[in-house]
Backbone bond lengths (Angstrom), bond angles and torsions (degrees), N, CA, C in turn:
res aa  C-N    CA-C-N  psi(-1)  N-CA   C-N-CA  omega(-1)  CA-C   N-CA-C  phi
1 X - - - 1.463 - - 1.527 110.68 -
2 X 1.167 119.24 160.40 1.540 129.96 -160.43 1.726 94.49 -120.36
3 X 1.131 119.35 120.18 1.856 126.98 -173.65 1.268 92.56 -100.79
4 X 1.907 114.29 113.73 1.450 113.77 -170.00 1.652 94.05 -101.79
5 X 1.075 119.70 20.93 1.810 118.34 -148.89 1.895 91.71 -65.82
6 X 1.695 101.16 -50.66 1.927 111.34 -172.91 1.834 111.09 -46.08
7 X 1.837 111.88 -40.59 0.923 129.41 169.20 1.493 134.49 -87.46
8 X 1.332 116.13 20.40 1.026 106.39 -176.71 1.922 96.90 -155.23
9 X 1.591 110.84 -36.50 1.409 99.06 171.35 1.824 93.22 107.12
10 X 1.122 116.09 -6.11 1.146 98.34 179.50 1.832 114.61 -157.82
11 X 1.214 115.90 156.93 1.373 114.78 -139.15 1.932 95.47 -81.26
12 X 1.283 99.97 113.76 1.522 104.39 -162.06 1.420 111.99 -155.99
13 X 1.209 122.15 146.40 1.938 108.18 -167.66 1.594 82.98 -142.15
14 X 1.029 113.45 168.05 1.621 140.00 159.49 1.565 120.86 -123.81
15 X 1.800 86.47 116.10 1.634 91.57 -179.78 1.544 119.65 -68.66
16 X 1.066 137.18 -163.03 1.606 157.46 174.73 1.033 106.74 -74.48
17 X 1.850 137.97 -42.03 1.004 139.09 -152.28 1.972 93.91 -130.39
18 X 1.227 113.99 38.61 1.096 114.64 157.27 1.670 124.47 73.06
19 X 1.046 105.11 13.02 1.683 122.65 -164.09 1.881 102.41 -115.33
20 X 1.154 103.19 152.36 1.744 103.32 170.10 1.303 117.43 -105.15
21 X 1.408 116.22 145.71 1.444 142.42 149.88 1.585 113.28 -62.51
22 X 1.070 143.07 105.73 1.737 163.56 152.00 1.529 93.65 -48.27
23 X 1.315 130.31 97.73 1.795 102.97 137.55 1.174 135.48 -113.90
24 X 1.075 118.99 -173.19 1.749 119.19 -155.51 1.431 110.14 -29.16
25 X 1.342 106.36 133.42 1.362 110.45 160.09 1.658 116.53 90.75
26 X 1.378 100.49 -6.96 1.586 101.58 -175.43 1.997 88.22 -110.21
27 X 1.212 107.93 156.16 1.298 114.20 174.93 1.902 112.18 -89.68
28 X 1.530 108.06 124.56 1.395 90.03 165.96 1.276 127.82 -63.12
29 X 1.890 116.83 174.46 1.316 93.08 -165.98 1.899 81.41 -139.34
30 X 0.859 155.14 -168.12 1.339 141.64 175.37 2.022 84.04 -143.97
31 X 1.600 96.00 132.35 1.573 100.98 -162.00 1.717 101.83 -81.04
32 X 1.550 121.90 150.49 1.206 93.28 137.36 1.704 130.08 -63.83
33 X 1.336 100.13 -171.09 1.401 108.17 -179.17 1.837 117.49 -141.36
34 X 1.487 135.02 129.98 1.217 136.60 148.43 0.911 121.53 -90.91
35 X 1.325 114.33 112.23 1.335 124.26 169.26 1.793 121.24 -83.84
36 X 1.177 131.61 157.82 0.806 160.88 128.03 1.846 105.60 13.87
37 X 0.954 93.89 -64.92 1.947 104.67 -169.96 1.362 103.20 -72.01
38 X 1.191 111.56 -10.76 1.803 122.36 -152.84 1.771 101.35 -96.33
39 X 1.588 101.93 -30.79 1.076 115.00 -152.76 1.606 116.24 -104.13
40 X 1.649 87.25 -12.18 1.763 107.69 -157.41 1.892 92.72 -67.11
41 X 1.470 129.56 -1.58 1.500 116.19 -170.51 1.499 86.94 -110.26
42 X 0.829 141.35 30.26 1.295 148.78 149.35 1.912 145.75 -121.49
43 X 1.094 67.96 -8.54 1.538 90.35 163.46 1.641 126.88 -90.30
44 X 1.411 107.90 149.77 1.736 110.72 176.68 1.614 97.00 -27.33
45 X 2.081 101.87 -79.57 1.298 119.95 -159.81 1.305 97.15 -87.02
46 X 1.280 142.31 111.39 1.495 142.83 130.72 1.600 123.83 -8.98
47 X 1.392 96.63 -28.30 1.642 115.05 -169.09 1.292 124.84 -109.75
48 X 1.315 102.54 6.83 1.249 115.31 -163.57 1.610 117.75 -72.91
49 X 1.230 133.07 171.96 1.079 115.71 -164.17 1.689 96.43 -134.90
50 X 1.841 127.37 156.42 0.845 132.76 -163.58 1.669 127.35 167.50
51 X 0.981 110.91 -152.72 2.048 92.10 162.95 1.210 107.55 -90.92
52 X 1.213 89.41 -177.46 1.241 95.92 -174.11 1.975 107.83 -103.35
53 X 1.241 105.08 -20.77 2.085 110.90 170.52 1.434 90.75 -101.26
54 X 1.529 123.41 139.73 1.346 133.20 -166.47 1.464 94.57 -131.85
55 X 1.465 118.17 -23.34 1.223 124.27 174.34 1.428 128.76 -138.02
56 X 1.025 139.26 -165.05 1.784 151.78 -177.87 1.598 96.36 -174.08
57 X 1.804 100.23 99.40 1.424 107.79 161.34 1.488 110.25 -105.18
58 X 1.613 128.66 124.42 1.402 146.33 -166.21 1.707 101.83 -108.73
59 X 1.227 125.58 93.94 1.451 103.16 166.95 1.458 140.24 -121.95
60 X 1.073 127.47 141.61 1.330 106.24 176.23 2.305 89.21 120.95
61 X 1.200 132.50 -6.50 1.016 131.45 -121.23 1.636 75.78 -86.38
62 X 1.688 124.29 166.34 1.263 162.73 -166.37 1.158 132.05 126.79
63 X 1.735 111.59 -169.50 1.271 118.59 173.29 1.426 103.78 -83.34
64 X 1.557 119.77 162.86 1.554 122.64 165.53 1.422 92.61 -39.21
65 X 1.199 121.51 -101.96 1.482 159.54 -174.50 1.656 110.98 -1.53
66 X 1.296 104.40 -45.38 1.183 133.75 -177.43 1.908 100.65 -73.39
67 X 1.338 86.41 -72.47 1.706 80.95 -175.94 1.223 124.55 -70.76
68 X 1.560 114.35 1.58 1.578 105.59 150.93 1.448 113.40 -66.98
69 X 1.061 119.82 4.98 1.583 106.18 -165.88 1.859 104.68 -108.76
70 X 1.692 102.21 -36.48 1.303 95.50 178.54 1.276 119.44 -97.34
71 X 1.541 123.19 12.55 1.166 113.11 -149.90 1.519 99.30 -98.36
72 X 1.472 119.08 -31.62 1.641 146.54 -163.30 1.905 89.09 -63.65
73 X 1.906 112.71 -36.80 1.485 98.51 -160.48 1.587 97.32 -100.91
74 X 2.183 109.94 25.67 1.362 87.51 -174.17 1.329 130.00 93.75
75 X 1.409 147.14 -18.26 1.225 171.12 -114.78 1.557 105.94 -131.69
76 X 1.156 130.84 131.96 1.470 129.39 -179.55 1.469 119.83 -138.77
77 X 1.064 133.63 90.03 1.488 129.47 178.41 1.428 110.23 -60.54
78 X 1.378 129.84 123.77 1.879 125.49 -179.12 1.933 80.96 -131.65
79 X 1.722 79.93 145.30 1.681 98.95 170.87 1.414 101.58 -122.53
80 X 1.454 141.23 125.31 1.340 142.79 -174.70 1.714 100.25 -120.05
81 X 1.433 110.31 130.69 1.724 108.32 162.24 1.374 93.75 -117.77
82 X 1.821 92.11 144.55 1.552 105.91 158.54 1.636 109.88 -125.85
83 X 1.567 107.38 114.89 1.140 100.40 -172.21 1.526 122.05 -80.05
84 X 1.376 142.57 148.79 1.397 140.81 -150.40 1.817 104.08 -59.07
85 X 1.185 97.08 138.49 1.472 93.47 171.51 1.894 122.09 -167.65
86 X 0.669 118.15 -165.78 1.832 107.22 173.57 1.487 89.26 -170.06
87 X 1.609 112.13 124.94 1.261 131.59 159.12 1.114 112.38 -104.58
88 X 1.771 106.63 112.66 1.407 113.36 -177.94 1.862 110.53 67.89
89 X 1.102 97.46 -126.44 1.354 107.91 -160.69 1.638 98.39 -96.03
90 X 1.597 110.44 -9.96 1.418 99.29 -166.04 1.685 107.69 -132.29
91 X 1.766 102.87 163.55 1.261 103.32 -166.35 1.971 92.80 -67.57
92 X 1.877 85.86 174.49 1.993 93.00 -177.48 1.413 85.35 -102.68
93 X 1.582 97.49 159.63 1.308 114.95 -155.22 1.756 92.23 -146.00
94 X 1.538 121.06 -156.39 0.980 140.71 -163.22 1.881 89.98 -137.54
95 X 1.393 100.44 168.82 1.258 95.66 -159.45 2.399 89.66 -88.76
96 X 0.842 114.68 -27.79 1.429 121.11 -167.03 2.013 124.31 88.65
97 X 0.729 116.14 151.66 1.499 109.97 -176.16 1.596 90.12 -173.57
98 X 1.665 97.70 162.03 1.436 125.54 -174.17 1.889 100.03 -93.63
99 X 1.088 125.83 147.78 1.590 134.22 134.23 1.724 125.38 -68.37
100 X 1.557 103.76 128.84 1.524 94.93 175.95 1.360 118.28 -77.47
101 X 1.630 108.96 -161.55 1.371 108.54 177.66 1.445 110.80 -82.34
102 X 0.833 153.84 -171.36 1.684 173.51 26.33 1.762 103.61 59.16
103 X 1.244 111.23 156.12 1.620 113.18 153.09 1.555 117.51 -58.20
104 X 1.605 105.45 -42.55 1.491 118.63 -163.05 1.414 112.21 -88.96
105 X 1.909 104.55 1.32 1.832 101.36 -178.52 1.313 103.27 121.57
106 X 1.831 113.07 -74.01 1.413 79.50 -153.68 1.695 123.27 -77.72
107 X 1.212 121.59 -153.71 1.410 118.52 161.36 1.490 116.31 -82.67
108 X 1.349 117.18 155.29 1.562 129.84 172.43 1.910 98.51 -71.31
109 X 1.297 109.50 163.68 1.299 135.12 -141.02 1.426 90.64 -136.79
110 X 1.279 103.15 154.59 2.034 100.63 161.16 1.490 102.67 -162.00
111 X 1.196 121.98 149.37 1.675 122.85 -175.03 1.364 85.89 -121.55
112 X 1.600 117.63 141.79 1.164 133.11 151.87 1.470 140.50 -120.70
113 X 1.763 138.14 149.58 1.578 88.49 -145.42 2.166 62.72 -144.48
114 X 1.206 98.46 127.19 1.765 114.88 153.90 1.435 120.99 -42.85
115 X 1.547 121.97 117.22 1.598 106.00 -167.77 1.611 93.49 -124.53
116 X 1.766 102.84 -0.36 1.828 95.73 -178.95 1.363 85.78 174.59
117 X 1.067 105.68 139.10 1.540 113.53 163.49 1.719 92.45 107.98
118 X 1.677 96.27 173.28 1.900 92.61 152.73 1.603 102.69 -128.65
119 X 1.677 107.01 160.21 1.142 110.47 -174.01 2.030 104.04 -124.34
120 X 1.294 110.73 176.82 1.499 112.86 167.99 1.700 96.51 -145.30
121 X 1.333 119.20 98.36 1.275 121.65 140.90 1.632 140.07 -79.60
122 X 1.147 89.90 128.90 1.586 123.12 -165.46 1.698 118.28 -91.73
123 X 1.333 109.26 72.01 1.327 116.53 177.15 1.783 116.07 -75.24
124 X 1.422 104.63 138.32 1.674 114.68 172.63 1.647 106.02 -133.02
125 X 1.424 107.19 140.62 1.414 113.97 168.56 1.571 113.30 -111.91
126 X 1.365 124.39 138.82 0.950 132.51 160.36 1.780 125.24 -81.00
127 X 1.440 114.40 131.73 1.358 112.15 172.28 1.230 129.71 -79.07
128 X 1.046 159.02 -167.63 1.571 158.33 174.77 1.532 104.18 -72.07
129 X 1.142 134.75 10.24 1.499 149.02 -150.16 1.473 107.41 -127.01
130 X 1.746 120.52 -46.95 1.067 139.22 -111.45 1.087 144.03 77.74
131 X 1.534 123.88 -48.03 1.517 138.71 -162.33 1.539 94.09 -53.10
132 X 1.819 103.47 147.32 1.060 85.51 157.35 1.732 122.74 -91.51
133 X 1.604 115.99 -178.77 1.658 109.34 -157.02 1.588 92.61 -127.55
134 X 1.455 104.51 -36.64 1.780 109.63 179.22 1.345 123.04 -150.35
135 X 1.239 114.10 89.55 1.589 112.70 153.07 1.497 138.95 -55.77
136 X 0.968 119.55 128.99 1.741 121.63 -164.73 1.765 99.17 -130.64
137 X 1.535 118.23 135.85 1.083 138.15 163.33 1.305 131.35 -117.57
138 X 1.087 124.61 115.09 1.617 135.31 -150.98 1.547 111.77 -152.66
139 X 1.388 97.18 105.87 1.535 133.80 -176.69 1.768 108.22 -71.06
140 X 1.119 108.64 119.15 2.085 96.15 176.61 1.568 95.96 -142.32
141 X 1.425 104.29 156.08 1.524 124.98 176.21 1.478 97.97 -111.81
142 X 1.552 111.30 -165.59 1.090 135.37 -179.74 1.165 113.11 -67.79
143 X 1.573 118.32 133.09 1.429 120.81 -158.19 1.593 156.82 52.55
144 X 1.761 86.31 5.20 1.326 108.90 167.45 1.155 117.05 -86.55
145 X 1.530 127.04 163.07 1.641 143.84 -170.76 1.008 105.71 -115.21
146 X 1.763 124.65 142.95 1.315 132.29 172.91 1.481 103.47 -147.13
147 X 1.122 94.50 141.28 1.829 103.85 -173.16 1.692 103.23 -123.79
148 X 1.466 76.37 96.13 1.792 80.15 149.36 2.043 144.24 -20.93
149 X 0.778 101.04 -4.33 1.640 114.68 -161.34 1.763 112.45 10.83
150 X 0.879 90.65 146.56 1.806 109.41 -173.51 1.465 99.30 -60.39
151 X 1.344 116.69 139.85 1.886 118.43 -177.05 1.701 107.99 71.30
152 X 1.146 130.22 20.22 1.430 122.10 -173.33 1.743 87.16 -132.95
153 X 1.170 93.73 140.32 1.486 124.15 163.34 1.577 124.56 -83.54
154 X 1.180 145.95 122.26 0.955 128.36 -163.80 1.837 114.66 -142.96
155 X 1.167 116.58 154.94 1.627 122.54 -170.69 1.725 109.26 -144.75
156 X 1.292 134.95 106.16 1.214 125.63 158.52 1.322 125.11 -83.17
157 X 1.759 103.33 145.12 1.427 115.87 -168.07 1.985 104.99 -124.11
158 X 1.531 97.01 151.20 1.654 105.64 -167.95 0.976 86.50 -115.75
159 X 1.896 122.12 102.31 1.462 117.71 142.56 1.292 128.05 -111.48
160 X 1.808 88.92 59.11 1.980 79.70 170.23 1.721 98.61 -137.65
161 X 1.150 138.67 -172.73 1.324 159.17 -173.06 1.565 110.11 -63.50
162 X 1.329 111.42 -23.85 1.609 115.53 -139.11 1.635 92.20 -130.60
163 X 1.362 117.11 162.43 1.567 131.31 149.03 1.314 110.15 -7.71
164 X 1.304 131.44 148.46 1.339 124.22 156.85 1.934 99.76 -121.56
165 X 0.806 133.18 87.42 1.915 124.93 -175.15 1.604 98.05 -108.33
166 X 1.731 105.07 106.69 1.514 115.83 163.99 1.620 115.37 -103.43
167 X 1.005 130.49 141.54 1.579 128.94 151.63 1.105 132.27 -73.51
168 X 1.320 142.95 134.89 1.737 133.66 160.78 1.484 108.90 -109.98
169 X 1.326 109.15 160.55 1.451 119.51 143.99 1.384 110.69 -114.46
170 X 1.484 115.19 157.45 1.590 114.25 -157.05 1.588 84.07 -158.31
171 X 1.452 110.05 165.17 1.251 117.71 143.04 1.473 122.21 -78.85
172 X 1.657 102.57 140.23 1.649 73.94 -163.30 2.064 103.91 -114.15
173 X 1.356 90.46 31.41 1.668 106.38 157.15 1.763 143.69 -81.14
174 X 1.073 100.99 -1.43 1.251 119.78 177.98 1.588 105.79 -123.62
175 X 1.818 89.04 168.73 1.234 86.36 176.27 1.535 101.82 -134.10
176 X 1.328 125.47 147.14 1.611 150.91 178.00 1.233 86.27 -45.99
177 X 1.723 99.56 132.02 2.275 108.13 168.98 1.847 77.56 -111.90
178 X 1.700 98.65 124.30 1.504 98.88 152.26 1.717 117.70 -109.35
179 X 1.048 103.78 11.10 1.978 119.77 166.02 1.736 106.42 -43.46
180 X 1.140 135.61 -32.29 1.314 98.96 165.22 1.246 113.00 -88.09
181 X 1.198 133.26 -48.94 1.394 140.14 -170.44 1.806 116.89 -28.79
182 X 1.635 91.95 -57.51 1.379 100.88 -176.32 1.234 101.08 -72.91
183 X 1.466 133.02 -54.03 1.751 122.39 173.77 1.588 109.43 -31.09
184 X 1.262 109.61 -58.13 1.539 109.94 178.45 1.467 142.37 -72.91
185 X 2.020 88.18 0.29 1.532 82.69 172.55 1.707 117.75 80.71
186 X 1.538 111.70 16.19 1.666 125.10 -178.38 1.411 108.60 111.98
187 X 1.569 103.42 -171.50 1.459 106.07 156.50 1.788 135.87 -50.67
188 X 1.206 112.38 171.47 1.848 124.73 171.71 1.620 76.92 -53.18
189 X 1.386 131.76 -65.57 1.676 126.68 -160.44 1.314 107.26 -97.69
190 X 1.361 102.92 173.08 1.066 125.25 158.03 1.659 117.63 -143.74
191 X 1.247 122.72 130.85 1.061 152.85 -154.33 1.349 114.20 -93.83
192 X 1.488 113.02 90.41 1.805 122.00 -151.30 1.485 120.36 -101.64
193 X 1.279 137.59 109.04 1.388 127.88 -142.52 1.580 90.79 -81.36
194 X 1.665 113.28 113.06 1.447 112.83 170.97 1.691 110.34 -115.43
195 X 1.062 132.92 105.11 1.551 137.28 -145.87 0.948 108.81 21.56
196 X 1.763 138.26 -131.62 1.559 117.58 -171.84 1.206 131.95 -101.72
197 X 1.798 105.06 32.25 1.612 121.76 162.21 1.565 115.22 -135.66
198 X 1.155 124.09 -173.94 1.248 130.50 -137.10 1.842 92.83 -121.08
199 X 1.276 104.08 130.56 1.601 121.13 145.01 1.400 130.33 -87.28
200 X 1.232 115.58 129.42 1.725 108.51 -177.83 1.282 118.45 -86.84
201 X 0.895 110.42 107.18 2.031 103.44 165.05 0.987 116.13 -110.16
202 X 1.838 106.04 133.38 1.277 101.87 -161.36 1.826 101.21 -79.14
203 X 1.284 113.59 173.60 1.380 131.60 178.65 1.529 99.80 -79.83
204 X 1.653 119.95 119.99 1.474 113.29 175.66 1.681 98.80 -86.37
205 X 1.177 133.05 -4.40 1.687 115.10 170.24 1.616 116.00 -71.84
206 X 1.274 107.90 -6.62 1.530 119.19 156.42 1.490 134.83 -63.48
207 X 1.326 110.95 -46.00 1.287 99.12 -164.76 1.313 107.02 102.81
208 X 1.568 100.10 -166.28 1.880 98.69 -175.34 1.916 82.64 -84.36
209 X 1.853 93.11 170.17 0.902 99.93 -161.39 1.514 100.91 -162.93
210 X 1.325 137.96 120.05 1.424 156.14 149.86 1.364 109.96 -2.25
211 X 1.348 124.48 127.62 1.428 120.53 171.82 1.386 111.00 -77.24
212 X 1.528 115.87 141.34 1.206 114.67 173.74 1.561 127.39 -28.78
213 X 1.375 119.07 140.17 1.574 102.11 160.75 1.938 100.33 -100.20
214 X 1.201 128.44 136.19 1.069 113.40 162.78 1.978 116.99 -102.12
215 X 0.844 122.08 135.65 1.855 133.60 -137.91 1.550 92.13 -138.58
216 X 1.073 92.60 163.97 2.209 118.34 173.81 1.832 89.41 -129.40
217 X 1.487 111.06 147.86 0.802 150.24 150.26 1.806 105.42 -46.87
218 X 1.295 116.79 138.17 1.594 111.25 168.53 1.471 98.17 -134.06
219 X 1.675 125.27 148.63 1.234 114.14 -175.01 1.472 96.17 -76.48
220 X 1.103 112.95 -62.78 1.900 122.46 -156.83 1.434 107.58 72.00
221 X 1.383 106.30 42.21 1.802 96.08 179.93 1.666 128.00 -36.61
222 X 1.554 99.56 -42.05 1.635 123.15 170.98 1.791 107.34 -28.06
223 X 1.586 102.74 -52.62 1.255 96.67 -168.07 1.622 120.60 -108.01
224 X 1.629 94.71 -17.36 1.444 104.79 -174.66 1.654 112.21 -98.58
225 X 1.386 107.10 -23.55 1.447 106.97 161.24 1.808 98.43 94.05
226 X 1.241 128.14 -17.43 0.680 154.12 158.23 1.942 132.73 -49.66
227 X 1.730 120.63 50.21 1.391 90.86 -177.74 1.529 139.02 -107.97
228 X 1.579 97.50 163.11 1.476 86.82 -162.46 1.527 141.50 -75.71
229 X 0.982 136.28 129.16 1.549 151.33 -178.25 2.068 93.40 112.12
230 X 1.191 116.17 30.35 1.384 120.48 154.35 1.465 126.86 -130.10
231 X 1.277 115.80 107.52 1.346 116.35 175.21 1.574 134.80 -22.78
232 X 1.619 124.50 130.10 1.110 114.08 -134.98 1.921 90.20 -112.88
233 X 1.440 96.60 5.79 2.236 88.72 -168.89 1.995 68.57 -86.62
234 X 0.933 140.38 -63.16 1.698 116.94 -140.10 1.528 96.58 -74.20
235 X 0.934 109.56 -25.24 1.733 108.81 -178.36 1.422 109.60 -47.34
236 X 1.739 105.18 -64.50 1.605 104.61 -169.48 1.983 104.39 -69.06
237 X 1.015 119.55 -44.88 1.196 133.76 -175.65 1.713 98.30 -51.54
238 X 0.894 120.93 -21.65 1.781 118.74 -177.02 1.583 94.47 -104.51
239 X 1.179 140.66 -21.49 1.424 116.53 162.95 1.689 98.58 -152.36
240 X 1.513 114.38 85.46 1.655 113.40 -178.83 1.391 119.46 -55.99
241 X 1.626 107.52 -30.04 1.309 107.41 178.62 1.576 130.76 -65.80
242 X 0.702 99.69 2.19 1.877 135.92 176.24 1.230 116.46 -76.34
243 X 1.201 121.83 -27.21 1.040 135.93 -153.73 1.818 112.23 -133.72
244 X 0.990 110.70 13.07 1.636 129.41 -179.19 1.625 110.03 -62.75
245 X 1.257 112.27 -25.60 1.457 109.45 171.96 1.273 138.65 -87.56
246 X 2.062 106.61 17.93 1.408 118.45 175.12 1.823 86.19 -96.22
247 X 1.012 121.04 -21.78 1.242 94.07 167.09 1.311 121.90 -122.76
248 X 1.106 127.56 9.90 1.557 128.97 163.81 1.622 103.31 -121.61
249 X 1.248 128.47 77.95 1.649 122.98 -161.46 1.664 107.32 -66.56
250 X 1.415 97.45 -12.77 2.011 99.12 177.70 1.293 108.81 -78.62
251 X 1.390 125.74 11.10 1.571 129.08 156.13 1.654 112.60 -94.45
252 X 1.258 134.56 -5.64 1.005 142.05 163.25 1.708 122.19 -38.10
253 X 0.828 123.28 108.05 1.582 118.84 -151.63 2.222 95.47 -98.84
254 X 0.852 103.79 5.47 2.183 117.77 -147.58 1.579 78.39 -117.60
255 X 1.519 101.83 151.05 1.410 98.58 124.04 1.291 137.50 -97.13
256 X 1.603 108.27 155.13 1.215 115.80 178.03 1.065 142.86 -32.31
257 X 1.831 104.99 -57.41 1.629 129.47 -171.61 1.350 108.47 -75.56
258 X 1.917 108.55 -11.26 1.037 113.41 -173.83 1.694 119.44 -82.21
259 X 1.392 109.97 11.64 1.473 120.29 -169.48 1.919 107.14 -98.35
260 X 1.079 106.66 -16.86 1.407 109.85 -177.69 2.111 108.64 -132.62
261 X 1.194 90.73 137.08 1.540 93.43 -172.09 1.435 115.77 -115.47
């Protein structure tokens, strides 16, 4: 088992088969699950072959005590594993989905932070058109931060051997639109197992389509409150109000674009 407690802030292990260990004081949570069959209209090959759980979605995860504190401003801690795998020709991924708007306009936001494993999230923006205008690719290890950006669609992919276990905070008032994704058959990419890194192909249910940008993560602790190689559940949980702009992003004091380089 993998002890995520240094990376994550809270007393939590990862089994072999992709599932979590609860200890004291944290509430279990029983995960959803993507399977395999769920996923097959999003993938390169439809036909592809693989497990049949592609994921472990955990949400809502803390202490009582704790989530009285974030829950009143809206606030949701989710722990997701994707255990290593390759369907078909391509690495396993997450299925991807858009964020809606806000009351006030803009889109909801989400930070996500590596607690084991490495991941590559795959952000796309849509224009007033549809098309997409910018794809972004962004590689993170353990204990790094990645922010979703407001108007971007997003999908994580596992190309390494091992566990992949990330955290988010989200608002946890809305709900995920995966309506383009599945219309389109996945992401703008697809994520092509070429020895032990990835080829991009683009998605032909797109159209033409933007060359990747590939980007780093930046903390901006200053504005995001957020720093990096420190766990981000005790952070918000020690002052939630701090943190009001994962769900109201027009409190955002930063820029946005300014979170990825």
């Amino acid at each position: 088992m993998v002890d995520l407690k240094g990376t994550s802030g809270l007393p939590l292990q990862l089994k072999d088969d992709g599932t979590l260990v609860f200890g004291d004081s944290v509430l279990a949570v029983e995960p959803a699950v993507r399977t395999l069959d769920a996923m097959r209209e999003v993938l390169v090959d439809p036909r592809a072959s693989g497990p049949a759980v592609l994921y472990y979605m955990y949400r809502n995860v803390g202490r009582p005590e704790e989530k009285a504190k974030t829950e009143p401003r809206a606030l949701r801690y989710d722990i997701t594993i994707i255990p290593p795998a390759k369907l078909g020709s391509e690495w396993t991924k997450t299925y991807g989905h858009y964020h809606p708007r806000t009351a006030k306009g803009p889109y909801y936001p989400e930070v996500y932070e590596v607690l084991s494993g490495r991941a590559i999230y795959l952000l796309q923006r849509r224009d007033a058109q549809g098309r997409i205008d910018d794809v972004l690719v962004i590689p993170a290890g353990p204990g790094e931060k990645v922010f979703m950006l407001p108007g971007y669609g997003h999908a994580t992919i596992n190309v390494g051997d091992a566990p992949l276990a990330m955290a988010n905070w989200v608002a946890g008032s809305f709900s995920s639109e995966y309506g383009d994704y599945k219309e389109r058959h996945g992401a703008a990419y697809y994520a092509l197992v070429e020895g032990d890194g990835v080829r991009w192909e683009p998605n032909p249910h797109y159209g033409n389509l933007p060359k990747p940008r590939f980007v780093s993560a930046v903390s901006h602790e200053a504005t995001t409150g957020l720093r990096a190689g420190a766990p981000m559940y005790p952070a918000v949980v020690a002052d939630p109000s701090r943190y009001d702009y994962i769900v109201d992003p027009s409190l955002y004091r930063g820029e946005w674009s300014a979170l990825v380089r």
